[in-house]
C-alpha positions in Angstrom: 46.8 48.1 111.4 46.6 49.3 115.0 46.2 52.8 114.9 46.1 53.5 118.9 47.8 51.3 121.1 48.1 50.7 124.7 49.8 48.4 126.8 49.7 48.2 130.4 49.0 51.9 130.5 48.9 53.2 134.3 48.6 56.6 135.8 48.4 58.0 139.7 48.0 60.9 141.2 48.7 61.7 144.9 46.4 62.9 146.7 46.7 64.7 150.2 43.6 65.0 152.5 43.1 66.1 155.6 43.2 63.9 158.7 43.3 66.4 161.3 43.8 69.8 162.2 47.5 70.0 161.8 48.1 66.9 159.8 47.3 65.7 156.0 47.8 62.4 155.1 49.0 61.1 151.4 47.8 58.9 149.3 48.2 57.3 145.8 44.8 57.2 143.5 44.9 55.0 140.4 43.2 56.7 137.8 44.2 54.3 135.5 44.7 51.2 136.5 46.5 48.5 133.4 44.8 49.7 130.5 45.5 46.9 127.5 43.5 47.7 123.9 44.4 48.6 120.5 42.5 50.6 118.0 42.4 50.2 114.3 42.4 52.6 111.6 39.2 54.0 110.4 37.2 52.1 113.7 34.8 54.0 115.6 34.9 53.2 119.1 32.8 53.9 122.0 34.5 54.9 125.0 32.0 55.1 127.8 32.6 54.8 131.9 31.2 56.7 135.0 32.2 59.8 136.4 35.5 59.5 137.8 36.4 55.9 135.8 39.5 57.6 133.8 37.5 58.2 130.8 39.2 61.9 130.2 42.8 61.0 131.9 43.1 58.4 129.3 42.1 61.2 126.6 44.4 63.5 128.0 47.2 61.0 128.1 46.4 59.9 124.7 46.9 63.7 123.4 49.9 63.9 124.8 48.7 66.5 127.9 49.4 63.8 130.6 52.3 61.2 130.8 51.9 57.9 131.7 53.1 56.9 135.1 53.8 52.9 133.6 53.2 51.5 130.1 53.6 52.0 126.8 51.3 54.3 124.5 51.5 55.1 120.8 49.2 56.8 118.4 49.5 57.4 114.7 53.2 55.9 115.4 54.7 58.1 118.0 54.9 58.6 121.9 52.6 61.3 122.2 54.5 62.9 125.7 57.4 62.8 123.4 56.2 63.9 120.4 53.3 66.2 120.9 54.0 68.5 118.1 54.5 65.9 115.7 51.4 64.3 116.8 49.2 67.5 117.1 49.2 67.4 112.9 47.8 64.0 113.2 44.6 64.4 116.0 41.6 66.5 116.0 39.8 67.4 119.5 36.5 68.4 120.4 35.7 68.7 124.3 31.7 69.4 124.4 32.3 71.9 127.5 35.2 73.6 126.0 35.6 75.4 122.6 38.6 75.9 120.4 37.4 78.8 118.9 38.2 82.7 119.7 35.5 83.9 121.1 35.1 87.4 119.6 36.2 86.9 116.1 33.9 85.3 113.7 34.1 81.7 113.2 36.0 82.7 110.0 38.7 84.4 111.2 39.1 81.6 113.4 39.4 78.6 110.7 41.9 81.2 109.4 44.2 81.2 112.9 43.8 77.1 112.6 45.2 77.1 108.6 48.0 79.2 109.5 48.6 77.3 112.9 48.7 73.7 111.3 50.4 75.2 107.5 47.5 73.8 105.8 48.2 74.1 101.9 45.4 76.7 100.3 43.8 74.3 98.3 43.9 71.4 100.9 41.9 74.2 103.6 39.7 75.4 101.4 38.2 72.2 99.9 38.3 70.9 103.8 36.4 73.6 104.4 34.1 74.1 101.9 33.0 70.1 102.9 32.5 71.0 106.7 30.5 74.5 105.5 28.3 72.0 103.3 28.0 69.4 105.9 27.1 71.2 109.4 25.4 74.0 107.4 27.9 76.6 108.6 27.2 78.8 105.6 25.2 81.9 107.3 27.5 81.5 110.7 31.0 82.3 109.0 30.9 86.0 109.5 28.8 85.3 112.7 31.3 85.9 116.9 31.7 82.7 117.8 30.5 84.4 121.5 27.1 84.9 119.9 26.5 81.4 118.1 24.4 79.2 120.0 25.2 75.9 121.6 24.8 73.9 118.8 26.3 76.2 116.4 29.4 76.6 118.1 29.9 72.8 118.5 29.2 72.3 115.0 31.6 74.9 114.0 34.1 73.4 116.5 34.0 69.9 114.8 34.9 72.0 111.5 38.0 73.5 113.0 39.2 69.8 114.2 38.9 68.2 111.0 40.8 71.0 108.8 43.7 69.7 108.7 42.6 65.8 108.2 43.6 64.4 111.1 44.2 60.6 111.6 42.3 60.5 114.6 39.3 62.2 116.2 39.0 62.3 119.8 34.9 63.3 121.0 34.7 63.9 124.5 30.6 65.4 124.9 30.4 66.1 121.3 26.3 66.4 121.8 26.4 67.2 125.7 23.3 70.3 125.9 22.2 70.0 121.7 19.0 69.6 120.7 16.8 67.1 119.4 18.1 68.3 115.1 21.3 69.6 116.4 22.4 66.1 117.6 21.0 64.6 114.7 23.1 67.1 112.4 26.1 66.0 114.2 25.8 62.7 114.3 24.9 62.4 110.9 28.5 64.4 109.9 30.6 62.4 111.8 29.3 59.4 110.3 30.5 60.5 106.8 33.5 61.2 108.0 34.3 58.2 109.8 32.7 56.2 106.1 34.2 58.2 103.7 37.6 60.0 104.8 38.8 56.7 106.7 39.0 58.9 110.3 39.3 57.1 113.1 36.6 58.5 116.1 36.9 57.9 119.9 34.0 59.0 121.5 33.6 59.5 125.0 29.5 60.7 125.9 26.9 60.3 128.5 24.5 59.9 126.1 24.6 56.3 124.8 22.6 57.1 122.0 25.4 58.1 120.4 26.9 55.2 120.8 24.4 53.2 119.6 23.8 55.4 116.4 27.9 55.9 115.7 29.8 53.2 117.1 30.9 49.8 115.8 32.9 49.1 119.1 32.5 49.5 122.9 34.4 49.8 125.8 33.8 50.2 129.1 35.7 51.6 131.5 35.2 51.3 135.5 37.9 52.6 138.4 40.3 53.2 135.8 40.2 49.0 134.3 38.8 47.8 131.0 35.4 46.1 131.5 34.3 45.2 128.5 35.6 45.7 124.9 33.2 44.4 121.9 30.6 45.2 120.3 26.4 46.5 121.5 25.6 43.0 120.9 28.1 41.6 123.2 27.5 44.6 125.8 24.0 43.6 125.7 24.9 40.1 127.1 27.4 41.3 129.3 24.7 42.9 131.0 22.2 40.3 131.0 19.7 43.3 129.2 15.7 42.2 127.8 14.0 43.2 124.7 10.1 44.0 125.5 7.3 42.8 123.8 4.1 44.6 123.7 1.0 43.1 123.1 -2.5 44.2 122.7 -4.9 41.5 123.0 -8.4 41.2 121.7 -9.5 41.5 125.8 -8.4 41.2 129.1 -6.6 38.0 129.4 -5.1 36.2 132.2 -0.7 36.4 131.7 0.2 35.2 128.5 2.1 32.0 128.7 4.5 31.2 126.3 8.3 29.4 125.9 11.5 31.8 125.8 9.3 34.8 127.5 8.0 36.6 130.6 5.1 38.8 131.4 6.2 41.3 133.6 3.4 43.7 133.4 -0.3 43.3 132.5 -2.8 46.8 131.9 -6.1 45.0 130.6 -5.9 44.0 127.4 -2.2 45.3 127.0 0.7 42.6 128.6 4.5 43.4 128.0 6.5 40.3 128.1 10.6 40.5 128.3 13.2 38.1 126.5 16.8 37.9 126.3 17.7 40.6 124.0 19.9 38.2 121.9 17.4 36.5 121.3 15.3 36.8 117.9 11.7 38.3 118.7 9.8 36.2 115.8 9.6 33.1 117.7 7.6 34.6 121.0 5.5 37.0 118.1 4.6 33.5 116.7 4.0 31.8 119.8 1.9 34.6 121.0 0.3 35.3 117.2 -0.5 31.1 117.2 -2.2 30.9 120.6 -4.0 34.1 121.6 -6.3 37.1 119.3 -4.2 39.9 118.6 -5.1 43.4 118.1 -1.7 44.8 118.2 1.9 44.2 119.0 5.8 46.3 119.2 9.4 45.5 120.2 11.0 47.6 122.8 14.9 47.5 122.8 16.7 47.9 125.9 18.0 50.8 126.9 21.3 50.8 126.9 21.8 52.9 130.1 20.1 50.3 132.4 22.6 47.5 130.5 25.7 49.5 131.9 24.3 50.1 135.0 24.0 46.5 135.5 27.0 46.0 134.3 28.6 48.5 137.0 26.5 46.9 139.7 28.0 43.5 138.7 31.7 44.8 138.4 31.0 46.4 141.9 29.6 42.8 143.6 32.7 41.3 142.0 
């Protein structure tokens, strides 16, 4: 069952600049531009675009801040310009730059204000919370200003305040934007549980498409406020035409290795890397290679996934 759901979804904005001295001239910018897609309960979805592609209007329009200029838009069930109330029970929010936290009481006080703002039954809070403390380690911080937690503990104890009161959906927008190396894997590794085991639904938006690849089962890509590609890494891959790397280390210098389904592209002495499609399977070029020349040493690079959407951007822009 389609949790999210948008059809045709458009929004403008009019803009006025400056033409001359005296005069300012108007004009209509389309953030979104026909957005089509439905999201089912429980997914985790990807939702990745360059600055300025309509990444956080859509957000804001799917919380309810922003109405929709055309279109139709339901989540959890109800039109959420209409029913913003209703659906603020029912989505959880985390903006990487922002907090929801007060900043001078401890963190706390603060899951406190968020029981008594969403009526969360006593039981229902503290079990939810006890699961979050246990989770993102938040045990030592509770007493702790939120003004004096560091970055990464004030964005775990963030994600704790939005999943209180068990929202349907979770909206990410940064979630891991200036964390370290542990505190992104903390995170990561929490909103995994809760996407396997409570059933929440997660719409991440990040700049850092490792994320993506370590969270999401589902991508889309959004460019000048249109839908370029919806599916999965896979399917993003071959979208943008991306290339696995093989590494070899040969015996000695040799001249390029030469074999079917694969490139050299670089040779350093004994060392050649060799690229192939990144759909395809890497055992038949390790065989090829393993059959015809003296190995020392070999590895499989996988693309990174930031040159794939750049291609992809580069392509959309041609077209």
């Amino acid at each position: 069952m389609a949790l999210i759901e948008l059809e045709d979804v458009r929004r403008s904005f009019t803009v006025r600049t400056r033409t001359g001295r005296l005069r300012r001239e108007k004009r209509e910018v389309h953030a979104v531009d026909g957005l089509t897609f439905d999201i089912e309960a429980g997914a985790c979805v990807g939702y990745i675009g360059p600055n300025g592609a309509g990444k956080s209007t859509t957000i804001k329009m799917l919380t309810g801040i922003l109405v929709p200029s055309s279109g139709q838009l339901r989540v959890a069930g109800v039109d959420p310009a209409r029913e913003r109330t209703a659906l603020a029970r029912r989505i959880g929010v985390v903006f990487g730059q922002r907090t929801t936290l007060w900043w001078d009481l401890p963190l706390r006080d603060s899951y406190e204000l968020a029981r008594r703002i969403y009526r969360i039954p006593d039981a229902r809070y503290r079990a939810n919370l006890d699961r979050c403390v246990e989770l993102l380690e938040l045990g030592g911080l509770l007493d702790t200003p939120v003004r004096q937690l560091s970055l990464g503990q004030r964005m775990r104890g963030d994600l704790a305040a939005a999943l209180l009161h068990d929202p349907q959906v979770l909206y990410l927008d940064e979630p891991t934007i200036g964390l370290d190396v542990v505190s992104k894997g903390r995170v990561r590794e929490f909103l995994r549980q809760v996407n396997r085991e409570q059933g929440t639904t997660v719409l991440l938006t990040t700049h850092d498409l490792v994320d993506i690849e370590q969270l999401c089962d589902r991508v889309m890509v959004i460019d000048h406020g249109r839908l370029v590609h919806d599916g999965d890494l896979a399917g993003l891959h071959a979208v943008g035409m991306s290339e696995r790397t093989l590494v070899v280390d040969l015996a000695e210098a040799r001249p390029p290795i030469e074999v079917a389904g694969a490139r050299v592209v670089k040779v350093d002495g004994p060392r050649q890397w060799l690229a192939f499609p990144a759909q395809q399977s890497a055992a038949p070029v390790v065989a090829a290679v393993a059959e015809r020349y003296p190995l020392v040493d070999l590895s499989v690079r996988e693309p990174a996934i930031e040159d794939v959407i750049a291609k992809m951007y580069a392509r959309v822009a041609i077209g």
